[in-house]
C-alpha positions, 0 to 999 in steps of 0.5 A: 115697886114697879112702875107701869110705863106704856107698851110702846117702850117695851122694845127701847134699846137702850142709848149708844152714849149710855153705853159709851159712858159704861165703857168709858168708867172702866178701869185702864180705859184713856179717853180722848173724847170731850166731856168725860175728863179723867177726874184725877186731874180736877183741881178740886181745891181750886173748884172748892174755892172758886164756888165758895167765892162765887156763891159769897159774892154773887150767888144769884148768878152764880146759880142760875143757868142761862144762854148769855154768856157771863159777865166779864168780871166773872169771864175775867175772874176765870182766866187769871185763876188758870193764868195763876195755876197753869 
């Protein structure tokens, strides 16, 4: 199904990030830019666990996205779990 979108975006090129970001999933490409780390390196156990903890103990906060930082049981919560793991 094709959607009707206004003509003015007929000539949309097409983002220079999104482009970026195809590159970037490419097999044997390293980068060193923020906000695409190599997902080999996710401590996925350790991601599994912490939200399973934040969701049980205080998932309201746990969900909600604002521009406060976090609490500092929470801030303090984080650091000893890298302390543990580093």
């Amino acid at each position: 199904m094709s959607l009707p979108f206004a003509s003015r975006l007929d000539n949309v090129e097409t983002s220079a990030i999104r482009e970026l970001f195809k590159l970037l999933g490419k097999p044997g490409i390293i980068s060193f830019a923020g906000g695409f780390p190599d997902s080999a390196m996710f401590d996925v156990e350790g991601l599994r666990e912490a939200s399973q903890k934040a969701l049980a103990e205080e998932p309201g906060a746990a969900l909600q996205y604002c521009a406060r930082s976090s609490p500092l049981s929470s801030r303090a919560r984080a650091c000893r779990a890298w302390s543990r793991n580093s």
